[in-house]
C-alpha positions as a printed Julia matrix, in Angstrom:
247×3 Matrix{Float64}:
 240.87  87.95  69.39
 240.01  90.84  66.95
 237.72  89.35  64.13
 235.08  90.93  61.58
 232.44  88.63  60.76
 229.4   88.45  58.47
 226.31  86.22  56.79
 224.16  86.18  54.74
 222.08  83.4   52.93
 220.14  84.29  49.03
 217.73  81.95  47.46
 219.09  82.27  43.9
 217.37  82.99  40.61
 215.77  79.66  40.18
 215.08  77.55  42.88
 211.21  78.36  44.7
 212.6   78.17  48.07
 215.69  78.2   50.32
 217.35  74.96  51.84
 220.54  76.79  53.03
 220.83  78.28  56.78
 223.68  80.32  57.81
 224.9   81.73  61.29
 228.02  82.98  62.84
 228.13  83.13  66.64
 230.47  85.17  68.67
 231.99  85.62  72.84
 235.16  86.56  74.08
 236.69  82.76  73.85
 235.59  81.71  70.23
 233.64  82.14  66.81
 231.46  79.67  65.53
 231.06  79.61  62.2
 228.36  77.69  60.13
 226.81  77.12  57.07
 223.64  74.06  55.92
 222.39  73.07  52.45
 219.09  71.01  52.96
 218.11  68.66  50.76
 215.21  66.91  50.48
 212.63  69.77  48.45
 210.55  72.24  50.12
 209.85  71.1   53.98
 211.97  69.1   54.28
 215.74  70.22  52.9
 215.11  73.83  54.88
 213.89  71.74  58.12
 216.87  69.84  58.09
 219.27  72.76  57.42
 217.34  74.94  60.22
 217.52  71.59  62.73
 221.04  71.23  62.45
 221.78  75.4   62.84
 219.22  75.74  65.76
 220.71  72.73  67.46
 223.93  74.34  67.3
 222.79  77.02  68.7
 221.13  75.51  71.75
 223.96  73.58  72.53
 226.45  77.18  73.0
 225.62  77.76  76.5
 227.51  80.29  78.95
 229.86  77.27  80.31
 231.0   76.23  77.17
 234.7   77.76  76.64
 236.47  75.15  74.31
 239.74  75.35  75.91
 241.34  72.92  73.73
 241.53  71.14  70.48
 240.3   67.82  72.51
 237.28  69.64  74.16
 236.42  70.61  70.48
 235.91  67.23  69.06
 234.22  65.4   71.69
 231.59  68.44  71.44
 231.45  68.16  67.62
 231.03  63.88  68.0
 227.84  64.74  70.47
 226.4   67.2   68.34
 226.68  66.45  64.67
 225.42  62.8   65.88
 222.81  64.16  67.91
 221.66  66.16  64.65
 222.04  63.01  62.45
 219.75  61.17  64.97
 217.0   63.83  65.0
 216.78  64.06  61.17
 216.46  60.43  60.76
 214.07  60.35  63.51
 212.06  63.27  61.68
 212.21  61.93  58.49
 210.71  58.43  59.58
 208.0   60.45  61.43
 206.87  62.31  58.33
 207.63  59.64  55.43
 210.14  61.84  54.09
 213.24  60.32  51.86
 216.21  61.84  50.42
 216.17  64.66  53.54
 219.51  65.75  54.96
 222.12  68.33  54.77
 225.23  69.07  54.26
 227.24  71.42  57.46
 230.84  73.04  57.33
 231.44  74.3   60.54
 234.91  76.41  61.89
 235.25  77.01  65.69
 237.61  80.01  66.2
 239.98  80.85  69.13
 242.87  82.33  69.64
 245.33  79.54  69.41
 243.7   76.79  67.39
 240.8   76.73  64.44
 238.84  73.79  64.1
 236.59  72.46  60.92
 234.37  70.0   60.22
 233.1   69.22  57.75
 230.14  66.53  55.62
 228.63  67.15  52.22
 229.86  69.62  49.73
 229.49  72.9   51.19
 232.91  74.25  51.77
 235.09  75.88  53.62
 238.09  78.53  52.29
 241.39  80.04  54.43
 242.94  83.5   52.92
 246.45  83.65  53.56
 249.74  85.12  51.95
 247.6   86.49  49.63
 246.3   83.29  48.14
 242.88  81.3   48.72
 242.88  77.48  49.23
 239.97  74.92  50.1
 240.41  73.28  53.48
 237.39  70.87  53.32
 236.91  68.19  50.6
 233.9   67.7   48.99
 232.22  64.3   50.16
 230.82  63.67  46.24
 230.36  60.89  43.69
 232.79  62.77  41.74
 235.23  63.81  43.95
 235.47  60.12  44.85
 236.45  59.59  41.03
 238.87  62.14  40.53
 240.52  61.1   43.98
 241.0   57.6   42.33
 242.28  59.03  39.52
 239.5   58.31  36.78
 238.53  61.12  35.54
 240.25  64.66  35.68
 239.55  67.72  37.23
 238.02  69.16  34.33
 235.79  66.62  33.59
 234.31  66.92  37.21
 233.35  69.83  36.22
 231.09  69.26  33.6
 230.17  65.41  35.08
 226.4   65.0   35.01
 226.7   63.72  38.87
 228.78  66.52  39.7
 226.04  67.56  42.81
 225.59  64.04  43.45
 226.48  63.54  47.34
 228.4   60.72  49.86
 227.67  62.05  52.79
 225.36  64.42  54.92
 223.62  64.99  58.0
 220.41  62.66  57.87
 221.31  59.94  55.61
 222.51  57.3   57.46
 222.97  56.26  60.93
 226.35  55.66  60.51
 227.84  58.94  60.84
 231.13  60.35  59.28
 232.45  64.14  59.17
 236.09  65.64  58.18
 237.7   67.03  61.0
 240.72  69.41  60.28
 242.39  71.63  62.97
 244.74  74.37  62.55
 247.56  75.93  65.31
 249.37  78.65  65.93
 247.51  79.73  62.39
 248.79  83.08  60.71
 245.81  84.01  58.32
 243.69  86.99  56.85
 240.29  85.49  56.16
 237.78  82.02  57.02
 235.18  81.79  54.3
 232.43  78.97  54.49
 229.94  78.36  51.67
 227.35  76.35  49.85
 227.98  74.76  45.95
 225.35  77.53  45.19
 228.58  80.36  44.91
 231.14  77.54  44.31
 229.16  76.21  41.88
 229.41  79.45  39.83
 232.57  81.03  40.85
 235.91  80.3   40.6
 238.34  80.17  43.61
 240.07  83.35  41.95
 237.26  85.23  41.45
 236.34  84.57  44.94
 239.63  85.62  46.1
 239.57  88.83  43.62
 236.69  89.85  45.78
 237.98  89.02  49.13
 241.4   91.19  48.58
 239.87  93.96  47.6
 239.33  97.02  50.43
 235.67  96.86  50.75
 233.94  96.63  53.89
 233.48  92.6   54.71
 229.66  92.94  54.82
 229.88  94.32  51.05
 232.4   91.27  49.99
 229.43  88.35  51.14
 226.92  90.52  48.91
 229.05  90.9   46.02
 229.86  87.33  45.85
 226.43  86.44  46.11
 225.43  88.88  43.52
 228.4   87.38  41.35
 226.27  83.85  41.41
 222.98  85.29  40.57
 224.76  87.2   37.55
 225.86  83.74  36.68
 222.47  82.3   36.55
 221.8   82.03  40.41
 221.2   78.4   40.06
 220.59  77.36  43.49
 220.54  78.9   46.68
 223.69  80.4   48.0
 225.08  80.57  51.73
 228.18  82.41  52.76
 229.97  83.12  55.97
 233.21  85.18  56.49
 235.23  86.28  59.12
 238.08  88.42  58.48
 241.11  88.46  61.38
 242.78  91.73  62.02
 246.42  92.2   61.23
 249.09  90.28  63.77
 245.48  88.57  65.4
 245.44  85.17  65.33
């Protein structure tokens, strides 16, 4: 499978600290793709975004091959709830409320794509020349304009806009999107906190990501794009890019 991949995370123009973590990981059978946005304030939001990427991590040993769409979500039930469990468990430990994280997550292979997503952090497919949001946001918001009561536009601008349903640490009932793709025919996987989404629109995002520059170049003009705009919070981006007739 002939992919391009790269991440970066940037702490913004305003906030003290970053909460986000980022990581792409890579063999011969898949890509793992993920992206955190702790929350919580400083020692707690970035422990909680680190806990669930370094968790991750420990769990991609030499054995694991995900050979099928099936072997994918029993190994996404054990972790994400394995990561739920060890946030609440920290955050009892050390009196802290209000920690969690959000996680968008993509496992890449050559037949199938799987996501998962909880929180707002998002995750984007580029194909046909045109960008579109896989994930849904799990907001307060969201949750109003699903019902209908309030418009897209007024989302928007809503004062609870940032306000979340669901993350990683909140509750020990735990419940994630899952979304799988096959036989997939596209150009480009982007994954990302509200920090760029928050501040740039899907076009200008896909202006960016059609353009010829080299993929490591697109993640750092996006970011820069958000901290023109004010760099409000901190701002998380992974991308892979699929080579032509690969996929």
């Amino acid at each position: 499978m002939g992919l391009k991949y790269s991440f970066k995370t940037d702490i913004g123009r305003v906030r003290p600290h970053n909460e986000d973590a980022v990581k792409i990981f890579s063999n011969s059978n898949f890509t793992l793709m993920v992206v955190a946005d702790g929350m919580g304030g400083h020692a707690l939001g970035d422990v909680a975004s680190k806990m669930a990427i370094d968790h991750i991590e420990g769990q991609l040993g030499t054995d694991l091959l995900f050979n099928s769409k099936e072997e994918v979500s029993i190994w996404l039930n054990t972790t994400l709830e394995k990561i739920n469990n060890d946030i609440l468990t920290y955050a009892i430990s050390h009196n802290a409320k209000n920690m969690g994280t959000t996680l968008v997550l993509s496992i890449i292979t050559g037949s199938f794509a799987v996501f998962a997503n909880i929180g707002d952090s998002r995750a984007y497919l580029l194909a046909y020349d045109n960008l579109r949001q896989i994930t849904k946001d799990h907001t307060f918001v969201r949750e109003l304009v699903a019902k209908g009561q309030i418009s897209e536009r007024a989302a928007k601008l809503h004062p609870r806009k940032n306000a979340l349903n669901k993350a990683l640490g909140v509750s020990k009932r735990l419940e994630f999107d899952i979304i799988t793709l096959e036989n997939y025919e596209i150009d480009a996987i982007l994954l990302c906190t509200d920090g760029l989404t928050g501040l740039i629109e899907d076009q200008e995002i896909l202006a960016v990501l059609k353009t010829s520059i080299d993929i490591d170049e697109k993640v750092s003009c996006l970011i820069e794009k958000a901290n023109v705009r004010g760099g409000r919070d901190n701002i998380s981006i992974a991308l892979v890019e699929f080579e032509k007739g690969v996929g």
